[in-house]
N, C-alpha and C positions, 0 to 999 in steps of 0.2 A: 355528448362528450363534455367532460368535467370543463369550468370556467380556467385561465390561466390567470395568475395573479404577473401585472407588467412587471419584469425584472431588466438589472443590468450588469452587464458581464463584463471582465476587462479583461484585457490580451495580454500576456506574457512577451516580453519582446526574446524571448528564448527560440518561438518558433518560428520568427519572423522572417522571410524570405530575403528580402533586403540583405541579410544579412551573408548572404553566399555573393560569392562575383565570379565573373565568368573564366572559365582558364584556360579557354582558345579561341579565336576567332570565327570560330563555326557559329552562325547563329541555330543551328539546327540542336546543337549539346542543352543537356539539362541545365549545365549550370547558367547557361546564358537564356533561359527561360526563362528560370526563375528571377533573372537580374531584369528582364525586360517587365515581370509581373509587380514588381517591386512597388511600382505609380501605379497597378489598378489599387479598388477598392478593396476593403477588407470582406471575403465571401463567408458568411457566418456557416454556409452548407454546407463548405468545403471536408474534407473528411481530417484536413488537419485541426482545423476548429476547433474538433473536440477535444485536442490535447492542450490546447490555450489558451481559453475561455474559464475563466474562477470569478467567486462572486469576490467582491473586496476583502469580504472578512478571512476569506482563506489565502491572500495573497501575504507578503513581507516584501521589505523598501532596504534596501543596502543606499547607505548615507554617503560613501565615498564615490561609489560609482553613480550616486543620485540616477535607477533604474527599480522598476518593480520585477520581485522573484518569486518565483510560485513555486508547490511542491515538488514540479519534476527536474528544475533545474539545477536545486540547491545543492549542497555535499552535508550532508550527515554524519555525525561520529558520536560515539556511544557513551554515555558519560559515567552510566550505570546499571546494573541489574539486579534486577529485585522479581519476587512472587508476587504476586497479585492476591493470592489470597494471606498469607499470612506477614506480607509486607515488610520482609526478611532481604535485607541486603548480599547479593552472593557476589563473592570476588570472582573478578573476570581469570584468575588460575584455575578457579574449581569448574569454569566454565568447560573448558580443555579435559577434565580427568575424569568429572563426573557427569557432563554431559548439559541440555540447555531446559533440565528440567527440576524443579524443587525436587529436595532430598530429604524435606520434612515431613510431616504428616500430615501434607496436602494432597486432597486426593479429588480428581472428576469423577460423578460416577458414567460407566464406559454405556451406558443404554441413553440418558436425557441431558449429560454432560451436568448435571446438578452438583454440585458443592457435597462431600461426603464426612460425615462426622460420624470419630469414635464413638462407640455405648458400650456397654456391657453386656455381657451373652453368660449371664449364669442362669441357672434353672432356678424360676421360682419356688419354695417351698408351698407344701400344699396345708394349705388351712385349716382340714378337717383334719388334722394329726397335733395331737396334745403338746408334742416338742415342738409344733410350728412357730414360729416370730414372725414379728413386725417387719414385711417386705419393705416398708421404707424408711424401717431404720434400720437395715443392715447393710453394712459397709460396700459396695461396690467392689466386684477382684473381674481377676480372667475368667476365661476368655474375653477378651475383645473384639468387635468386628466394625466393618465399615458400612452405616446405613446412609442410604440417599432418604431427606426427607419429602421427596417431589414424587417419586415416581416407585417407593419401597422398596427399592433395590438393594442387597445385602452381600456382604462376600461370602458370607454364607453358603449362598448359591452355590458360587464352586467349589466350596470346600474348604474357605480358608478364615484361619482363627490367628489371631495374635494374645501374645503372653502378656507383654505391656502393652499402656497407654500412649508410648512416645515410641519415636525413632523408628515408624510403621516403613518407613520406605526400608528399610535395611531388614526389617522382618520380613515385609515379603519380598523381596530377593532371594529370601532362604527357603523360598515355598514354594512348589508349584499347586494347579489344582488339582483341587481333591482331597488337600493337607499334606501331601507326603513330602518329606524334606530334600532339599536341594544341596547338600554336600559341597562344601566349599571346596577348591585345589588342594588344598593342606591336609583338610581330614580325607579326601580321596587318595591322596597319597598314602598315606599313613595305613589305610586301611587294606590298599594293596599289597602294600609288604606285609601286612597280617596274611592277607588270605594264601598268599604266595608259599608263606614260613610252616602255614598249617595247611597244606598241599591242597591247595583249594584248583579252581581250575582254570584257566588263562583267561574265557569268557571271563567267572566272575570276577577275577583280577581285576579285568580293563573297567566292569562295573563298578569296582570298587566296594560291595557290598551294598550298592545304592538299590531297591525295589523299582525305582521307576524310570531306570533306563540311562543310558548315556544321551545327554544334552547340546545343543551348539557349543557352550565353551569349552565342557570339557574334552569332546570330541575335536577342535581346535589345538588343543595344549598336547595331546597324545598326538596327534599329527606334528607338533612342532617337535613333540622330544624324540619320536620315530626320526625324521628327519636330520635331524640334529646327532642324533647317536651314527648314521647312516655317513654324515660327511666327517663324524671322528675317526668312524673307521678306516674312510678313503684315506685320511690325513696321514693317518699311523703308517701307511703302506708308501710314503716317503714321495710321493706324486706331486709336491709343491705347493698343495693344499695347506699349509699350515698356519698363513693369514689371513683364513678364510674368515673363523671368527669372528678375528679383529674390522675385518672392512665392513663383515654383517650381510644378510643375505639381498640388497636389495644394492649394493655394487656392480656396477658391469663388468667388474672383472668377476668377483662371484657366479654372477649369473652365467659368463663364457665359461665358467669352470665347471658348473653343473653340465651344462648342457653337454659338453667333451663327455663325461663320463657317463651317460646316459646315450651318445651315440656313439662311444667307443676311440672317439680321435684325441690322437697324441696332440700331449702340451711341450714335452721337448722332443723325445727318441725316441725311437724302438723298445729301447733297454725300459724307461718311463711306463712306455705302454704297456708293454707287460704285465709290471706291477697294478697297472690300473682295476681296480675291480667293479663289478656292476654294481648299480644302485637298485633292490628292487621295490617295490610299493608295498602299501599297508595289505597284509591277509588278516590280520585279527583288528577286534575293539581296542586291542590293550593299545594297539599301533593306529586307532583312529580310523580304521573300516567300519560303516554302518552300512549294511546289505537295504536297500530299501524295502517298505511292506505297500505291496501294491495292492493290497488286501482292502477295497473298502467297503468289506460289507458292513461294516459297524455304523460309518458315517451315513451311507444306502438308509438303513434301517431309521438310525435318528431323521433324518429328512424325512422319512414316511412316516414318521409317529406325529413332528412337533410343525411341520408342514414348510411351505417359503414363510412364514411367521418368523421361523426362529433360527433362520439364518440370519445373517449380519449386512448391512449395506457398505457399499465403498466407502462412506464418511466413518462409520463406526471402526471399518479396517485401518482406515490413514490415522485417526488419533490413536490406535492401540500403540506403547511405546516397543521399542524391541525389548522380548523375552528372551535371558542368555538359556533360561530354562525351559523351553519351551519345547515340551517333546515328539512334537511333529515337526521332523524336519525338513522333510518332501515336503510342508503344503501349511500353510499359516493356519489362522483358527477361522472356523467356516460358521459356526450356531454362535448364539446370544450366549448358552451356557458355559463359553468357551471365554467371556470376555472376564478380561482385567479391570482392576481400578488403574486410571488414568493420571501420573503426577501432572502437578500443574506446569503449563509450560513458562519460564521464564519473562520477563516482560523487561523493556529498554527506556532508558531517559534518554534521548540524546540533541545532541547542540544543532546546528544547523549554521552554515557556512557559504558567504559569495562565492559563485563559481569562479567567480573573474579576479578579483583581488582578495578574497580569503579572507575576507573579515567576519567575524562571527556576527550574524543577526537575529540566533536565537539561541540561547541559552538554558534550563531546567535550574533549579534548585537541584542539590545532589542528596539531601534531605529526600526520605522515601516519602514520610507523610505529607510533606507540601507538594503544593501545586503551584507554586509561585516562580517567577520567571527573573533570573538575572538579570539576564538582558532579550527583550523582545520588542525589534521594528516593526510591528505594524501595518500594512502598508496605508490604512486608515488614518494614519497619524500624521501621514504626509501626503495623502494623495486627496483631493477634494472626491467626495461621495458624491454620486448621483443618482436622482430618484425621481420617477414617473410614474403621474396620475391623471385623468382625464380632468378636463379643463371645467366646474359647474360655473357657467357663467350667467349671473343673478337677475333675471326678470329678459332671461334671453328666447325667444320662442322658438329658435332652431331643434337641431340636432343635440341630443344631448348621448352622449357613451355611457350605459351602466356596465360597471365592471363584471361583472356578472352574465353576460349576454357576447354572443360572437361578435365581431366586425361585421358590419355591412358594405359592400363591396361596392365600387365607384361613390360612397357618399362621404365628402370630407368631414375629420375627426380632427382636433383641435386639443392637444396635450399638455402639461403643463411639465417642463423639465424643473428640476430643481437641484443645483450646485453650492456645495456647505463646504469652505475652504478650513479646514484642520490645524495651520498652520497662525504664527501669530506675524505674518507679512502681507502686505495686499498684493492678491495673483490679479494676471491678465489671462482670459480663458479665450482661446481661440478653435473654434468651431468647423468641421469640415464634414459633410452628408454628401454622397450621390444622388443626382437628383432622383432617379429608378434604384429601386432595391435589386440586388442583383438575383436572379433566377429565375425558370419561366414566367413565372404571375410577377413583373414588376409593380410595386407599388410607390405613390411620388408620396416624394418627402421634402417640405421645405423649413427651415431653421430662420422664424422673422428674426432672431436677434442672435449672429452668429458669434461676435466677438462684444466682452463686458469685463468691469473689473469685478472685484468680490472684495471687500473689507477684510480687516485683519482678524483674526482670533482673538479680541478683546478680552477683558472683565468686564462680565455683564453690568456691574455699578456704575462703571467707567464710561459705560454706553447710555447706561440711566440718566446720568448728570450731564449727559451734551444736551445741547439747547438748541437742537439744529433738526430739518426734515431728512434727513438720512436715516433716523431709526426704522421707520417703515411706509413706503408708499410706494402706489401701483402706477404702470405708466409713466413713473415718471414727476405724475402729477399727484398732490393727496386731497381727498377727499372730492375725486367723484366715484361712485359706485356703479355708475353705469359704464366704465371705460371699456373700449371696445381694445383687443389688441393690431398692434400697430407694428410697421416692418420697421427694426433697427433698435427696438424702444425695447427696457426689458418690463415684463409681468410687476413684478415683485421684489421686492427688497430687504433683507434685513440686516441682522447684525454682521454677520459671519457667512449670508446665505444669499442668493439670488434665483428669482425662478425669469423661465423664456418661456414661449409658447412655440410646439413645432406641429404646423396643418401634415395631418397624412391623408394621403386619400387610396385606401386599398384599392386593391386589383380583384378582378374579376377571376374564378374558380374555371369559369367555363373553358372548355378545352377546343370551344369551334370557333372562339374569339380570338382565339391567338394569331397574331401578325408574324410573318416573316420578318425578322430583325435584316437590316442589308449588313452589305461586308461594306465597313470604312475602311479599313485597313487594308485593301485591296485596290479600292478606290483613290485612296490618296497615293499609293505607289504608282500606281499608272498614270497618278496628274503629273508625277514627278520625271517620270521618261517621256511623257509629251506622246502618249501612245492615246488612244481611245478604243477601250474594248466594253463589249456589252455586260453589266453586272453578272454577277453567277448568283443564282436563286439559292438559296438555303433554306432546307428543306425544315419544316417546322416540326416539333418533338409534339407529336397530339398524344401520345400514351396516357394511359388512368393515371389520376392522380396519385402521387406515391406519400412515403410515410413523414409527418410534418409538415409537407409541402404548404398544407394551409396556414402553420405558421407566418405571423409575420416579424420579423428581425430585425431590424435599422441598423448598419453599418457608422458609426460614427469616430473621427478623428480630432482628439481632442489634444490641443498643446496648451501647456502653464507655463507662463511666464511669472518669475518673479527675482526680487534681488535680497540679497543680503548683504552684511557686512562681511568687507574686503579680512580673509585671514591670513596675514603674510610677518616674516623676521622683523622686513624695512619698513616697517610703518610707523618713520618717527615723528614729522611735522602732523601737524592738525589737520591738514588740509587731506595726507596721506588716510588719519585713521578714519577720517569722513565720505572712505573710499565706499561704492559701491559695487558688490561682483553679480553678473547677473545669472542667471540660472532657469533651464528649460527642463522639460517633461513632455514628453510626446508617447501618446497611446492611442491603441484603435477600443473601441468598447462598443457595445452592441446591446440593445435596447431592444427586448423582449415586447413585445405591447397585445398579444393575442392569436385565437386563434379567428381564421376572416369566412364567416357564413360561406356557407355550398349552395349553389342554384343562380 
């Protein structure tokens, strides 16, 4: 198993239990669980963990609330949108009309997702012919197509060629595959009254003259004007219909009004009723009937030519974008030969906001081509970093940890923490471990130097020109190199930084070692009613080892203390502005350090 490199994780106070109180007196309710688990330690196992554990660099610090906010808590708002590949700013109206995909000449290709670029698709001239020219000096024209340069993919394939270079998305809208054209509403219109005037036949009417069938939207718009012609005529016949229009079909009075006249019941009288007449459904294309073709021997056939190869997978179906053109309408597109180019989808700048008081804590540039941030808190910036490495200590004949090698199990490790304060005020760091790491393999953890201060965020010049042993020394004391570590006394010292040493001593894998843990909490209720009853044994968990479990984790409870100056209206005497305000932070964080040998 791969080596773990020591890391450390800090907790979100978002998912903190503490944070629920109880809302009845039942101790048996959830909510008064969680308020009684509030004082244990923090369980890195637990399955909430994983929602509240970030490294520092992906946390942010809200300055009013002085709290750390991670990605799940924040609130988000969009500041912009834009293409990713041609970096094309789209207003959020065209969002709404046109949909959440470029509408330029950005294209994925639909087989390796590659970036797809225009070329030219004319026939070379052939060279053994006396009128032949210079192929690369002759001007570039149409046809156009879309080549992928990753994977050779061409629209070719399905058939589709473009007139211009530009404004490819609104070309092929007009296409389906194969080449054949896709007839807008207007010339379908248009074209029907031709066919109608020159006694053509009601089928091709509804086609409109088009070869390749009626489509979702135009079969759509002939269902809306069948419809629509169907409640003019109800209206004409004096039934009270006549603000139907106006309120639009998605009113409930509209909709009570259909429904009457589809199941025949009166809206005022007898007399009323009468006049009512049926509604009935589409029999032709012209009126938006498409008969389905359950017919698939064609599809049969291609699968037994091109094999499961040249079908499509689920990912390849979810990026395909909707075809209004698309002439299977029982059944989406099943083969590779069947696929689109893919516009690009949209992409977002957006701000980022305290859940709790609303202040903005991260901000974009609204500029597409930067990357630069208006405003962005950090939580690095304010929250002291910590860093763990095993301890080499210099002409020591012990144990020593290669990082690179598992933990050995019951023999003490000896680490070096390290705390780098961000901040240009001196903090007070206060320290809080269980002594057992919580889960079955407890392993001991002891912290020799639990509480220390840490120096300010100086200028390093500033630090240069002191004339004092504060710059850097171990123990305490400078210049012995054999110092051994000592309980209360810190490692290491420098500018802006301080290291501790914390002894762990893993725990054993073995699963025949394990102790019945007693019940205290059992125990101390029965001192309390002055009863005496014999313990109850609890039954030990020997199952196989499960997934991580050899992980080891250290739970740690870290508070910052520090003060600033007082910000207030009344701070007129001198005495007032030399006020100081103090200021706390309290987190759990959790100290990766390995994974602990088996046997």
């Amino acid at each position: 198993m791969s080596p773990i490199t020591p890391y450390t994780y800090f907790q979100c106070p978002c998912s903190d239990s503490s944070l629920f109180r109880p809302g009845d007196g039942s101790p048996s309710s959830p909510k008064n669980r969680d308020f009684e688990n509030a004082d244990r330690p923090f369980d890195p196992r637990a399955p909430r963990a994983n929602y509240s554990l970030y490294p520092l660099e992906h946390l942010l610090y809200c300055e009013d609330c002085h709290e750390i906010r991670c990605p799940r808590c924040i609130a988000e708002e969009i500041v912009t949108f834009y293409c990713p590949n041609c970096l094309f700013e789209v207003p959020s109206s065209n969002i709404k009309s046109e949909g959440n995909r470029c509408t330029r000449s950005c294209f994925q290709c639909p087989v390796c997702i590659g970036p797809l670029s225009v070329t030219s698709f004319e026939t070379q001239p052939d060279p053994n012919l006396l009128a032949a020219q210079d192929p690369s000096a002759a001007p570039h024209g149409g046809p156009y197509v879309l080549n992928c340069s990753y994977c050779n993919w061409s629209s070719n394939e399905i058939g589709v060629k473009f007139d211009k270079s530009n404004a490819i998305h609104g070309q092929l809208a007009k296409q389906r595959n194969g080449g054949t054209t896709r007839l807008t509403a207007k010339e379908r219109k248009e074209r029907r009254k031709e066919l109608v005037q020159s006694g053509g036949t009601a089928q091709a009417a509804g086609h409109g003259g088009d070869e390749g069938g009626i489509d979702v939207e135009t079969q759509f718009a002939n269902l809306k004007h069948f419809y629509h012609n169907q409640l003019n005529d109800s209206t004409s016949g004096g039934n009270g219909l006549s603000g139907l229009g106006d309120l639009g079909f998605s009113s409930p009075t509209s909709l009570s009004r259909i429904m009457s006249i589809y199941t025949g019941g009166s809206l005022h009288d007898k007399k009323s009723k009468s006049r009512i007449g049926s509604m009935r459904e589409a029999l032709e294309e012209d009126e938006g009937l498409i008969v389905a073709d359950l017919d698939e021997s064609t599809a049969v056939e291609q699968l037994r030519l091109e094999g499961l190869a040249g079908t499509i997978d689920a990912e390849q179906l979810q990026n395909q974008p909707p075809n209004l053109g698309e002439p299977h309408l029982h059944g989406r597109t099943r083969f590779t030969s069947e696929l689109r180019p893919i516009p690009y989808l949209l992409r977002t700048k957006r701000s980022k906001r305290c859940p709790v008081c609303r202040h903005i804590i991260s901000k974009p540039e609204a500029k597409i081509q930067t990357t630069r941030f208006r405003i962005r808190l950090i939580a690095g910036n304010y929250v002291p970093s910590i860093t763990i490495r095993p301890l080499m200590l210099p002409g020591s004949s012990g144990f020593v940890q290669h990082p690179d090698q598992p933990l050995q199990p019951l023999r003490p490790i000896q680490y070096m923490l390290t705390f780098k304060n961000p901040i240009f005020e001196t903090v007070k760091i206060s320290l809080a471990t269980p002594s057992r790491t919580p889960g079955r393999f407890a392993s001991k953890v002891t912290v020799l130097c639990p509480q220390f201060e840490i120096d300010a965020n100086t200028d390093v010049w500033d630090e240069a020109l002191k004339d004092d042993n504060r710059r850097r020394r171990k123990g305490e004391e400078s210049g012995n190199p054999h110092q051994q570590p000592e309980v209360g006394k810190i490692w290491e010292r420098g500018r802006n930084w301080v290291s501790i040493v914390v002894e762990v001593v893993p725990a054993s894998l073995r699963v025949d070692l394990l102790d019945a843990p007693e019940d205290d909490e059992e125990e101390e209720g029965q001192e309390e009613e002055g009863e005496k009853k014999p313990k109850r044994k609890v039954e030990v968990d020997r199952s196989p080892l499960r997934e991580d479990e050899d992980l080891l984790e250290i739970p740690m409870f870290v508070r910052v203390e520090w003060e600033v100056d007082a910000v207030g209206e009344d701070l007129g005497s001198t005495r007032d502005k030399e006020a100081k305000e103090k200021r706390e932070l309290a987190y759990w964080c959790v100290l990766g350090l390995g994974r602990v040998a088996q046997g």
